[in-house]
C-alpha positions as YAML, in Angstrom:
chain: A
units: angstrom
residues:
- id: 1
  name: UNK
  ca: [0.00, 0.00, 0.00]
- id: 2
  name: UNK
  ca: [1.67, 3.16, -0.68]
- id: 3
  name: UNK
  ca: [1.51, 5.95, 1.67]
- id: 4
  name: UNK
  ca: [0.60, 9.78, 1.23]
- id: 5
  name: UNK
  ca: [1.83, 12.57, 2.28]
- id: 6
  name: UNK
  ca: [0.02, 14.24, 4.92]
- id: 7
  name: UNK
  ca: [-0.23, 18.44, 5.18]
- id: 8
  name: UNK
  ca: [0.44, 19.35, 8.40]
- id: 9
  name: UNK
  ca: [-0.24, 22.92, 9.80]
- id: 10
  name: UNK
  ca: [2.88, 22.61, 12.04]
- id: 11
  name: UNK
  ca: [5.84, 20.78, 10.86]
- id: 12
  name: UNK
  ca: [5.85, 17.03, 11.59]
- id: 13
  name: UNK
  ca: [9.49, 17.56, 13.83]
- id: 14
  name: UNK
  ca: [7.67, 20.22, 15.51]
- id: 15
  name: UNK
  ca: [4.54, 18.13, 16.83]
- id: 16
  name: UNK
  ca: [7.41, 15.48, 17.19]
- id: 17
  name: UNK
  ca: [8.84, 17.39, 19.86]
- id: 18
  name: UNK
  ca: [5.90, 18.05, 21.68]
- id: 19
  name: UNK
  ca: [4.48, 15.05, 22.03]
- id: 20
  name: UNK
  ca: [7.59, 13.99, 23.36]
- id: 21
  name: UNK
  ca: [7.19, 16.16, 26.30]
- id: 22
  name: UNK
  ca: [3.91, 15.25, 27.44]
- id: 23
  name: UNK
  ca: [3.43, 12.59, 30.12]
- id: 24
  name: UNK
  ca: [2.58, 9.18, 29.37]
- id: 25
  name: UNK
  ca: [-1.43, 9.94, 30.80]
- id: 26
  name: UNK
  ca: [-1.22, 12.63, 28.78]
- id: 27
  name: UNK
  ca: [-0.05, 10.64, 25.61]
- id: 28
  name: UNK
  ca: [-3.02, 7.80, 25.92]
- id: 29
  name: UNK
  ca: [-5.25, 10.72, 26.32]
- id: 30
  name: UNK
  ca: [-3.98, 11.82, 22.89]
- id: 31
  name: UNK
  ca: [-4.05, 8.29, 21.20]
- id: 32
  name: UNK
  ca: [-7.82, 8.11, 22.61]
- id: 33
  name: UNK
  ca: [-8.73, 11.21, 21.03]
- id: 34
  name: UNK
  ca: [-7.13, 10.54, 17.87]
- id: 35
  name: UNK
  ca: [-8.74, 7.13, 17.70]
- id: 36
  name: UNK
  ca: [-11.93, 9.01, 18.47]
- id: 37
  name: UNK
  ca: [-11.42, 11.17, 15.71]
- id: 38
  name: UNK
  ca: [-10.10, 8.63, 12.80]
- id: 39
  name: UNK
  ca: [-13.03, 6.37, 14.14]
- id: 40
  name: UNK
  ca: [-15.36, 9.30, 13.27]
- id: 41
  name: UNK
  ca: [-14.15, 10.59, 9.91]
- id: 42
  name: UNK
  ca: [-13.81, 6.79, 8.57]
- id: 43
  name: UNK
  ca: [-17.20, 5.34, 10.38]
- id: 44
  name: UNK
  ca: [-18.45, 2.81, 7.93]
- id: 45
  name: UNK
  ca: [-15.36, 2.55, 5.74]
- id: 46
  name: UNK
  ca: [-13.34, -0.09, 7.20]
- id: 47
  name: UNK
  ca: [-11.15, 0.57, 3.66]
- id: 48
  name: UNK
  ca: [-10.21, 4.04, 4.85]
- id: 49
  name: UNK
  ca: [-9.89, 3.26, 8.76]
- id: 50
  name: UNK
  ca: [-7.34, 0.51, 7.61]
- id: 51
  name: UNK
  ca: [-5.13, 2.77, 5.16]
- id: 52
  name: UNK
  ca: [-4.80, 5.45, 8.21]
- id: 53
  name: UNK
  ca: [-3.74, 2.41, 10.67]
- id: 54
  name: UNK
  ca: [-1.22, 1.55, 8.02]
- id: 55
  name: UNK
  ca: [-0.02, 5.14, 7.68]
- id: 56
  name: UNK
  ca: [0.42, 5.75, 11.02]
- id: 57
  name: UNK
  ca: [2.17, 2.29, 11.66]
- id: 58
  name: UNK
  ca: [4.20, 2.47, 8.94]
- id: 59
  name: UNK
  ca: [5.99, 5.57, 9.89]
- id: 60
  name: UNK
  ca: [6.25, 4.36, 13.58]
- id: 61
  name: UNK
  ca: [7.77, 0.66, 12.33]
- id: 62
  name: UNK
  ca: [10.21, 2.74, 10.27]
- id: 63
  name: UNK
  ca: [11.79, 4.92, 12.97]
- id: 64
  name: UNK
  ca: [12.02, 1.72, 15.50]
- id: 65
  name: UNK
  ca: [13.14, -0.91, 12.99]
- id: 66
  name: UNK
  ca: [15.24, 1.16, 10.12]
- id: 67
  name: UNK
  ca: [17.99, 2.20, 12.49]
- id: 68
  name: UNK
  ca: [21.77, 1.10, 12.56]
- id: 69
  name: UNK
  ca: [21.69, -0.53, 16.27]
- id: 70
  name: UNK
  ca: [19.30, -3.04, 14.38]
- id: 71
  name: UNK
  ca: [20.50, -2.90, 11.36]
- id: 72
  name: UNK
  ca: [23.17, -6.51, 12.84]
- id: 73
  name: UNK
  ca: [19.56, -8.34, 12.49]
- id: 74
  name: UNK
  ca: [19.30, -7.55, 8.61]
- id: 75
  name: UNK
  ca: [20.92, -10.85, 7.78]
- id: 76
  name: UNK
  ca: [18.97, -12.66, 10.52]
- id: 77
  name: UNK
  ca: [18.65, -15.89, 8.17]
- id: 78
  name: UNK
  ca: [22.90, -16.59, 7.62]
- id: 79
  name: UNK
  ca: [23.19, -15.36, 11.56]
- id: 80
  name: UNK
  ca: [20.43, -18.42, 12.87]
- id: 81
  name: UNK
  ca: [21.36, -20.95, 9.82]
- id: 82
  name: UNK
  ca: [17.51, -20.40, 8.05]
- id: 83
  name: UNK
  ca: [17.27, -21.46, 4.66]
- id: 84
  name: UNK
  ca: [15.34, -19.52, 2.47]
- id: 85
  name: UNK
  ca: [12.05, -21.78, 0.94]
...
């Protein structure tokens, strides 16, 4: 599924940052109203409240898997002997 860009009235860093300084209660409070929010703009169209799931895990699997600490498990299958079928 390919992704689209998304206009942001701040920049993306920007609401980055400030997310990253609220609490963690304050952070669930956040992902509940968001959910509210995608819930209500996609209600009945399980199609479009699947692509913004993707979207917004996609980006979030990207910055904790697409690093260089992990990058050593790239070549997971010659490190554990797995053949590929």
């Amino acid at each position: 599924m390919e992704q689209e860009s998304i206009e942001l009235l701040i920049p993306f860093e920007s609401l980055i940052k400030c997310i990253k300084k609220l609490s963690l209660k304050e952070k669930i409070s956040l992902l509940e109203l968001l959910n509210e929010q995608i819930s209500q703009v996609s209600e009945g169209d399980e199609k479009s409240e699947r692509h913004i799931w993707y979207a917004l895990g996609t980006k979030s699997l990207e910055r904790v898997w697409d690093n260089d600490a992990d990058a050593v498990y790239d070549n997971w299958r010659d490190m554990y002997n797995v053949s590929k079928r």
